[in-house]
N, C-alpha and C positions, 0 to 999 in steps of 0.2 A: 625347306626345299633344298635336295642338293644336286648337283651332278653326278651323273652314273655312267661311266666309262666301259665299254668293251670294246676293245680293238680299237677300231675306225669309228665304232658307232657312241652316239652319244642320247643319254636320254635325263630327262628333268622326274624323280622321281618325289614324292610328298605326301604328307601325310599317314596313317598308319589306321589297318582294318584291311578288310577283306580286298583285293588287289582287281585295278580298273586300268588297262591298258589303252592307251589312245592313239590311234591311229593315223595319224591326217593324208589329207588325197596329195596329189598331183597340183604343184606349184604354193604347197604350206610348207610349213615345220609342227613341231610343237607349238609354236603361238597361235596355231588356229583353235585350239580347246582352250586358248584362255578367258575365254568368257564364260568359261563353264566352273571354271578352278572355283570359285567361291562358295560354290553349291554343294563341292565333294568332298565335304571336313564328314571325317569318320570314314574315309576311305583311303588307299592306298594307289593315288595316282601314277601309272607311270605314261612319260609322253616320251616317246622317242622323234627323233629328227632320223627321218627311214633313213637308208642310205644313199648317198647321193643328196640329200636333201640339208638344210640348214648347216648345224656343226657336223655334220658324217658325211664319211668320203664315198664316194660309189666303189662299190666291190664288187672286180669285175667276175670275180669267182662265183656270187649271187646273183647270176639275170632274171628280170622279170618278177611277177606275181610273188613265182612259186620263191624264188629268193628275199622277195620282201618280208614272206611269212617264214622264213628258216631265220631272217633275222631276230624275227619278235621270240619267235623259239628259243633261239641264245640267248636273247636280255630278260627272258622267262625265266631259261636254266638257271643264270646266275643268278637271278635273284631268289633262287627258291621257290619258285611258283609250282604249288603244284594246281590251281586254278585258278582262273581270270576273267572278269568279263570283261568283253572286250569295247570298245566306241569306235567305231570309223566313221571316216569323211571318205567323199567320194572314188579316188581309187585305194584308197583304203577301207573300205567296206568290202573290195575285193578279195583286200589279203586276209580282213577277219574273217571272208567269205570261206575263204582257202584253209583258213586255218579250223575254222567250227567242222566242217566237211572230214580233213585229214587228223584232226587231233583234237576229237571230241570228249578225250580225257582232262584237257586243258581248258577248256572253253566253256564257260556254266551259263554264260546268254551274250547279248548283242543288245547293242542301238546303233544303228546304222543310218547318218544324218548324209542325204541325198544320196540312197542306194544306185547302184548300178549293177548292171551284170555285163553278159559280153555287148561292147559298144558296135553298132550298125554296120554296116558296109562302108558307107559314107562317112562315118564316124571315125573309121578307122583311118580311111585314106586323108581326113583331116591331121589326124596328131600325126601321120608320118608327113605330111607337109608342116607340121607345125616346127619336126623334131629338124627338117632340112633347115625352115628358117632358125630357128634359134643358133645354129651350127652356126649357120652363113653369117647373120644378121646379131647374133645377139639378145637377148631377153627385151628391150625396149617397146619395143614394137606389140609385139604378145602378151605383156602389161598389161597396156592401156587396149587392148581389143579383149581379154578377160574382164579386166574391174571393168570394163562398159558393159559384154553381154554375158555375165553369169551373175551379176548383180542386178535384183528385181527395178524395175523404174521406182516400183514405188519406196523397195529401200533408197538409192540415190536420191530419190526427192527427200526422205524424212530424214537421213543420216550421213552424208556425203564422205563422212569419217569412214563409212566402209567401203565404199569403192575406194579412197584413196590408203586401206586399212591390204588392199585383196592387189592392188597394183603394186605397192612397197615386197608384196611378200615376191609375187613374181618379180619384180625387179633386181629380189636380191640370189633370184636362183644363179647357178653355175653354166651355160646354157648347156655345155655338153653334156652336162648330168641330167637338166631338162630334159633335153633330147633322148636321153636313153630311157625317162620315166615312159616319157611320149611312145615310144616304141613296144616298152613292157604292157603298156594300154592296149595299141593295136594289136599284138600278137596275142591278145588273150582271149583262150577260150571257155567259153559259158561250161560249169560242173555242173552238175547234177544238184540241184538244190533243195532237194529230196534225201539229200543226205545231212541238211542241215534240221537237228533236233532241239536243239538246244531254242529255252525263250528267246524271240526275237524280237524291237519294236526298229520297224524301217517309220523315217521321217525325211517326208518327202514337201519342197516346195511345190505348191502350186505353178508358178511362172519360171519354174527351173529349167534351162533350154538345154543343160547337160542331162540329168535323167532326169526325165518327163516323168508325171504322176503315174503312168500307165507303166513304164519299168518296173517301180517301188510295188504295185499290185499284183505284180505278172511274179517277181519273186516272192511277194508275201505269199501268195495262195500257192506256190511252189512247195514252201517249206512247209513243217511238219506242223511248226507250233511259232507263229509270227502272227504281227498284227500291224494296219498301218495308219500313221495319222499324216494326212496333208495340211500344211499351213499354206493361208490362202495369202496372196503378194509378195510371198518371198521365193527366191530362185534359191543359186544354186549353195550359195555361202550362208548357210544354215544359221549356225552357231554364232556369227554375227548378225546377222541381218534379224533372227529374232532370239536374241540371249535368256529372256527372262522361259518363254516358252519352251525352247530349247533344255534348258536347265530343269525346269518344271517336267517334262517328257523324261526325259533320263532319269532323275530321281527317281522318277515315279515307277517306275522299272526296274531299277534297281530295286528298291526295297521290297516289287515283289521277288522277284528273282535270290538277293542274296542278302537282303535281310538290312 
């Protein structure tokens, strides 16, 4: 495993074979697919820390969505890519959203661990209250109100390692760079997802209070060529809360997908 530097941005790239980009949402880095890394020998992981996020600075030249996906585009260029399939987490399924739809030359399929598309009304008017406190206040607070309500009850009872796994990670955001993820959430708006062709498997919690089961089916039957599995007691932090099935889902897509 090494480090892969462009610019500002930083990503953890590994192993060698056909090329798996990882995405992570809103309040991860790259350590949120590490409970998947052990699964992907024979593949070409790369996991960026989006910008703004873990070791990468926010670039203010990149807002939103659309600049999270122009970023995976440059750690693509460099590295040669000329096809990928991609893995997101939650507002990261956005930008692999983004990217399958606008650069379908690059994109050979998807697993999309707690899909989302455009977040609610209400949804929306949360993360810009979320993006004012973090400004105000600090990341503290917004911690421990995520590891409580995006983590399933029943994960916190069987494994209390991941709500205190999903509080560290928010703990350790920037908050002003929080805050400007929080805003690239609000301001986005739902594409046509009838442009996405490419194999897709959306995997969705059962008890996830970020996107409901009913989002992950509303864009699967959108798309061209997806399909969706719910796992029942787990919310919104997928990849931890159920690791082995997680891993089992993906693989298993991959190797139809790209062998």
């Amino acid at each position: 495993m090494a480090d892969f530097r462009l610019g500002s941005m930083v990503a953890e790239v590994e192993g060698d074979g056909p090329a798996i980009i990882l995405i992570h949402g809103l309040g991860g880095s790259s350590n949120s697919f590490q409970p998947l890394m052990a699964s992907l020998g024979g593949y070409r992981a790369i996991r960026p820390d989006m910008p703004g996020a873990g070791r990468s600075a926010l670039r203010p030249g990149l807002p939103g969505i659309a600049g999270m996906a122009a970023a995976v585009e440059e750690i693509a260029a460099a590295l040669s890519l000329r096809r990928a399939y991609l893995v997101g987490h939650s507002m990261g399924t956005l930008v692999a959203q983004n990217l399958a739809a606008t650069r379908p030359d690059l994109v050979c399929g998807m697993t999309l661990f707690g899909p989302i598309s455009e977040p609610p009304p209400a949804a929306k008017d949360g993360l810009r209250g979320r993006a004012v406190q973090a400004r105000a206040d600090g990341m503290a607070g917004i911690a421990q109100a995520v590891s409580q309500g995006s983590v399933s009850a029943a994960s916190r009872a069987a494994n209390p390692v991941i709500a205190a796994f999903v509080r560290e990670s928010l703990s350790r955001q920037e908050p002003r760079n929080y805050a400007a993820h929080c805003e690239a959430l609000a301001d986005w708006r739902a594409l046509d997802a009838a442009r996405i062709a490419c194999p897709t498997l959306l995997v969705a919690g059962a008890d996830d209070p970020v996107a409901p089961t009913a989002m992950a089916r509303a864009l699967a039957a959108a798309m061209a060529n997806a399909t969706t599995e719910i796992l029942p007691g787990i919310g919104h932090w997928i990849m931890m809360e159920a690791p082995e099935r997680s891993a089992a889902l993906l693989t298993g897509h991959l190797k139809k997908t790209v062998g």
